[in-house]
N, C-alpha and C positions, 0 to 999 in steps of 0.2 A: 324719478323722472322729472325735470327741467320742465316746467311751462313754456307754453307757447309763449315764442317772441320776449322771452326773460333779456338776455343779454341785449336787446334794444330797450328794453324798458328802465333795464337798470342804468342805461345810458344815458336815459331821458329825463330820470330823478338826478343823476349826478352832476350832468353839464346843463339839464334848461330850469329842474327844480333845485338844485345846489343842495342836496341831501348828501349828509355826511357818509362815507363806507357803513359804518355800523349800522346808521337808518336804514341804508341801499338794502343791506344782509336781512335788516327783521322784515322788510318786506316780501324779498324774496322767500322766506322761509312761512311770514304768514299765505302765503301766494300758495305756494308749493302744498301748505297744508289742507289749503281748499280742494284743488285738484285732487288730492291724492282723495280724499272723501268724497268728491265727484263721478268718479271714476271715469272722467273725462282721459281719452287714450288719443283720439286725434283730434287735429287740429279746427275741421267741419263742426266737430260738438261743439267749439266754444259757442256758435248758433244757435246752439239748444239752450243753453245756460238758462233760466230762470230764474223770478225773486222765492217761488217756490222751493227750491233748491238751497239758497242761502238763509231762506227761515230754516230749512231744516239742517244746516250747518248750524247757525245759531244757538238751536235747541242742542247740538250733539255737542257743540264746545261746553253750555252751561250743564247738560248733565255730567262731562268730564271734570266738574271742579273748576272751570275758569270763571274767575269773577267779572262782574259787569264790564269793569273797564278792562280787564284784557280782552273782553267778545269786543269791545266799540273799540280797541287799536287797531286788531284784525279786521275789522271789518273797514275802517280807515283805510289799510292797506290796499284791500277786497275792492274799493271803492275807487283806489287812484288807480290800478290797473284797469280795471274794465272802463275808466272814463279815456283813459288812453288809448285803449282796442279801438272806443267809437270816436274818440277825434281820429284818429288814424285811419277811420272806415275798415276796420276788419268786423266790425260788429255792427249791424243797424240800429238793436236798441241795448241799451247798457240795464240790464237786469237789477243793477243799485239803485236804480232810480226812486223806487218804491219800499225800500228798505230800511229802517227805522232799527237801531240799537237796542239794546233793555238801559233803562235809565241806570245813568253811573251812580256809583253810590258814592258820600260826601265823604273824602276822608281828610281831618283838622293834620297838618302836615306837625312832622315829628321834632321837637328841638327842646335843647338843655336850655335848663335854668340860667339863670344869671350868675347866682352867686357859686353856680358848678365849674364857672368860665374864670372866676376870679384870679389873676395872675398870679398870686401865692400857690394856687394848687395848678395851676398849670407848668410855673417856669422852671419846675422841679419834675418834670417828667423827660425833660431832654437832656441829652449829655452835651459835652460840648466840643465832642472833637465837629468833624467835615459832617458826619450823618444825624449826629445830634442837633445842629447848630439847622441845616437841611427841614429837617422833620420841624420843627420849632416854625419853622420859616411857613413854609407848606402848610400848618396848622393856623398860625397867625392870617395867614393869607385868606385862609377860605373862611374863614370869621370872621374875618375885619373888611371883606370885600364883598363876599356873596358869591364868588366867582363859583360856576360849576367846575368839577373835576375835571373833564374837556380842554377845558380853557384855562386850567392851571397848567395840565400839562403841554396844552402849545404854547404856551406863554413862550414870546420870542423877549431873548436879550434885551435886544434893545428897546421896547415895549417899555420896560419897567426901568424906572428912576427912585429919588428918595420922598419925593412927592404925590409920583401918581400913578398908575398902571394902565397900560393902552391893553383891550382886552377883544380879540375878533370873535364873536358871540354866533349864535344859530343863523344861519341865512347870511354868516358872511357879515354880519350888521358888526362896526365897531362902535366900542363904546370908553369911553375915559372916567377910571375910578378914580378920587382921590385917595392918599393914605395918610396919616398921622408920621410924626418925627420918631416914634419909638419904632415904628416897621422899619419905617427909610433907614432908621440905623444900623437895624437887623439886615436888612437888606447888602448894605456898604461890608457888615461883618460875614454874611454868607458870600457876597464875592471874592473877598480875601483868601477863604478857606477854597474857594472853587478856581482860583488863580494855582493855587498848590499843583491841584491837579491835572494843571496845562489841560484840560477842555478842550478843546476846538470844539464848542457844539455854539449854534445858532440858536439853541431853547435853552431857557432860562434854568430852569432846574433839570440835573442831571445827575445820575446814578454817582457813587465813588469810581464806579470807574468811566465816568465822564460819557456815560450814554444816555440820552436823554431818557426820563421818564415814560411810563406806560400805566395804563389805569389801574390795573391791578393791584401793583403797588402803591401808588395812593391808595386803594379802598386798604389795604391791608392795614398801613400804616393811622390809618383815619380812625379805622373801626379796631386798633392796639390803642390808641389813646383815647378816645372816646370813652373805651369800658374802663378806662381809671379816674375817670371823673364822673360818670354817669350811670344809672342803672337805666339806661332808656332800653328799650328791647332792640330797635334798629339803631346801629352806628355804624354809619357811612358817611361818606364826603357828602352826600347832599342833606344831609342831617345840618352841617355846618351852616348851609345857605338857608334851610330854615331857620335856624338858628341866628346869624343875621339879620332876616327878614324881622324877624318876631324881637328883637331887645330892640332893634332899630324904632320901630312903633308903639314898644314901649314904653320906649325916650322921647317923646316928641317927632320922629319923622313922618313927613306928611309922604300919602299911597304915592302923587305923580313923583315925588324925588325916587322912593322907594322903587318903584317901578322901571326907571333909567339906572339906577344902580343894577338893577339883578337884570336888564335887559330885555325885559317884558315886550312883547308885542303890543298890548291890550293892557290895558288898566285893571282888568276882569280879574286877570291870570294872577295879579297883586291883590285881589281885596280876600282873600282866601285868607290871608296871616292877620285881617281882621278880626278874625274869631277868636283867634289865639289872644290879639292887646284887646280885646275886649274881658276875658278871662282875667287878667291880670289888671285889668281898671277896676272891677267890677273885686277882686280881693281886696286891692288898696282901698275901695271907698268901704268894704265891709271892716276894713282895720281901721279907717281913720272920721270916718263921719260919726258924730255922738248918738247920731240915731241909726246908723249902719250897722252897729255889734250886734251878733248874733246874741239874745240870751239865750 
């Protein structure tokens, strides 16, 4: 059963909050799964709703296996609906009011080594017809930019040059990456091959048979070369962007650049891949300082 006033609501995260389809879907789904544990049947009970009621959601998601920060999305969701019911006055008091998460637990985001990225062992995984040359490109891209998978795949056309990448990020926000002369050339070389197959597409990477991409395949393609350079247990396209993040601050780049590169809101949401260049400063001084060697 459908929540009450779903299809306004999902109209109100798409046209006033500018939340993506797939966002709109996990709300509605987290939404849909409160209700259904509610047992809320008409529309009068959402009146009754309680913070009583969503502790004891809370408790029923965590003995089900959901981790802290899946109970705090859902409850996120839980959160922007009922604040909508009471701007809207369908509600007099919003029952989230008093609702408080279980603390998220800290987790160091996931990314390859350096010398796992080294071109010698990467430039030997791609072939070089139209899909090989494609895939190379795609892999290059989401390392050498940061770009989320999203945002690879709307990548428009014109967007992208031999220089720099125009990138439209969450909330619509755009942002301008640079790129180095060995992409741009890669780039010059994957249009040729995409000319072949007279395209008419507006997005920048497109199947062989000239249909634009879909996320799937990206993660499929991500997480097939990934597992030939890495033993990491998760290989995904966002693997990549940590991956970025964490050599980028390896190397000297300072959090505020960092942070305009991967498209951050907040400075906050960047100092997290501190932990990571701090791991890696903290090996270097143990390898290179005369009083740092471990005896």
């Amino acid at each position: 059963m459908a929540p009450f006033f779903m299809h306004d609501f999902l109209n109100y995260l798409s046209t006033e909050r500018r939340f993506s389809e797939h966002t709109c879907l996990a709300y509605k789904k987290d939404i849909e799964q409160f209700i259904e544990f509610s047992g809320v049947i008409q529309q009068s009970e959402l009146l009754e709703v309680e913070a009583k009621l969503i502790r004891g959601w809370i408790v029923d998601l965590i003995d089900n296996g959901y981790v802290n920060r899946s109970v705090n999305r859902k409850l996120s969701s839980l959160r922007t609906y009922f604040g909508w019911l009471a701007k809207t006055g369908t509600i007099d008091t919003n029952p989230m009011q008093s609702i408080k998460g279980p603390k998220a637990e800290k987790r160091l985001p996931s990314f390859a080594q350096q010398q796992e990225f080294k071109e010698s062992k990467t430039k030997v995984l791609f072939g070089e017809d139209f899909d090989g040359v494609r895939d190379k490109l795609m892999f290059e891209v989401l390392y050498q930019t940061g770009i989320r998978s999203s945002e690879l795949v709307n990548l428009r056309d014109v967007n992208v040059d031999k220089q720099q990448i125009k990138v439209l990020g969450k909330r619509n926000k755009e942002r301008i990456i640079p790129i180095g002369e060995q992409l741009g050339e890669l780039i010059n070389r994957y249009r040729d091959l995409r000319k072949v197959l007279l395209a008419n597409n507006d997005y920048f990477f497109v199947l062989n048979s000239g249909k634009k991409l879909y996320p799937k395949f990206v993660y499929r393609k991500i997480n097939k070369y990934l597992g030939l350079v890495t033993d990491l247990e998760k290989k995904s396209p966002h693997v990549m962007r940590h991956t970025f993040a964490t050599h980028m601050l390896n190397n000297g780049a300072g959090l505020e650049a960092l942070k305009e590169l991967l498209g951050h809101a907040s400075l906050s949401a960047t100092q997290i891949y501190t932990h990571n260049s701090f791991s890696e400063i903290t090996t270097i001084y143990s390898q290179s300082h005369p009083r740092g060697h471990k005896k």
